[in-house]
N, C-alpha and C positions, 0 to 999 in steps of 0.2 A: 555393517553397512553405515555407510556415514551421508550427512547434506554434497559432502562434495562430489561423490559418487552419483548422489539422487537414490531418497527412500526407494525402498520399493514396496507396493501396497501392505503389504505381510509382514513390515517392520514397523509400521505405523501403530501407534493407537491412542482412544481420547484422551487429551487431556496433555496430548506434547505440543509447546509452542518453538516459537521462537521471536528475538526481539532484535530489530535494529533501529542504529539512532543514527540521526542523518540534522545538519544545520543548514537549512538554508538559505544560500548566500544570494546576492546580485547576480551574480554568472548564474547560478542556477535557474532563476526567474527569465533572463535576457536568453539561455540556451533553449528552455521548454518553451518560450512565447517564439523562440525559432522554428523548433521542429513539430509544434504544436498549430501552428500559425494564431494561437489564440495572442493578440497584440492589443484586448481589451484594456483600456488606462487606467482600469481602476490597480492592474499590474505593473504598467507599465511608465506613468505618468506620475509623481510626485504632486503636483501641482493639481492634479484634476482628484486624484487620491484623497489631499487633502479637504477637499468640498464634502466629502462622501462621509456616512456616519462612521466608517471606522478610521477617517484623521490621516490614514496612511495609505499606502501600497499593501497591497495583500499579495502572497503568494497566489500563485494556480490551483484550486481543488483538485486539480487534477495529478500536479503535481505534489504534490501532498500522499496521495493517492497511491502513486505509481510506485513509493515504497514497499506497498503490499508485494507487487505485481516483480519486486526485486527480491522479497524474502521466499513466495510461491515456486519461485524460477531457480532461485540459489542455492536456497536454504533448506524450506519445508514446505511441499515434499520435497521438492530440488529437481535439478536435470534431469528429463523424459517425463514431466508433469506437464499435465494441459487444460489450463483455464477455460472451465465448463459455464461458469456464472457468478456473474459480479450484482450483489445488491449492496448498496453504500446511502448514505447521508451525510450533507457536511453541516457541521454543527455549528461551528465556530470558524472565525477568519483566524489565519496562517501569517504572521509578520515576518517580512525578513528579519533574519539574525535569532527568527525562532530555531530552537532544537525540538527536533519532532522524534518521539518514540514510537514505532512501528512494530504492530504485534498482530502474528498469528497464531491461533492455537485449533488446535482437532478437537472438533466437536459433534462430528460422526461420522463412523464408517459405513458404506452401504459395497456389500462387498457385489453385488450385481453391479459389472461395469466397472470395481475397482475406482469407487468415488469415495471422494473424501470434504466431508463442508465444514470450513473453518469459521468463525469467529475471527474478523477484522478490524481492528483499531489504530487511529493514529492519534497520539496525544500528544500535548504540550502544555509543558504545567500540572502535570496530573488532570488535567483537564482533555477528555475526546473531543477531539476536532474532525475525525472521521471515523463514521462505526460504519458495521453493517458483517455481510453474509460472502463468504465465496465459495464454488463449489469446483472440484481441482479433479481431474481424471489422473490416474497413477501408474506404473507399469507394473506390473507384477512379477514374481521371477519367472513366471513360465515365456514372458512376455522375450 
């Protein structure tokens, strides 16, 4: 069984991750403030940006974020998994032309209900700019 397949609960166990790395660009910030409708200037505005204590434009938290929500979906556990609970913090601001490393890893199985709670990180720089908890429903093979 492979990600591209999508785990299924019984192939899973603690302690497997996986990582992706993602840069993001101006489209990326101008597409997510599209379908986000978040159009806040501290995103979006150069000039208002630079009043603010971080000098600059900042990526979306959110989008930031949504990497997880790509490696859950693709990766691990992969297609026929279902986002049960998201607990996050953002730690750090996100600059464009950052590269962001995106990590999930298993850090337990709760085999009632075929759940799974990862460990989520997003860094840049060796430095976490987003942690926290997610908790992922999984299909089994009986399923």
């Amino acid at each position: 069984m492979s990600a591209k397949d999508g785990y299924k609960f019984e192939d899973l166990s603690v302690g497997m991750a996986h990582e992706t790395t993602h840069t993001i660009t101006e489209e990326d910030v101008v597409l997510f403030a599209k379908v986000s409708g978040d159009h806040n200037p501290i995103h979006m505005d150069e000039e208002f940006a630079k009043k603010t204590p971080f000098g600059q434009r900042i990526a979306h938290g959110a989008l930031t974020a949504s990497y997880i929500s790509g490696i859950l979906g693709n990766d691990l556990p992969g297609p026929g998994s279902i986002f049960t609970h998201l607990e996050m913090r953002f730690r750090r601001p996100v600059f464009i032309g950052s590269t962001v490393i995106a990590r999930a890893e298993i850090t337990e199985m709760i085999e009632r209900g075929n759940r799974v709670t990862l460990k989520i990180t997003c860094s840049v720089d060796d430095k976490v700019v987003v942690g926290g908890e997610a908790k992922v429903m999984v299909p089994s093979r009986e399923d």
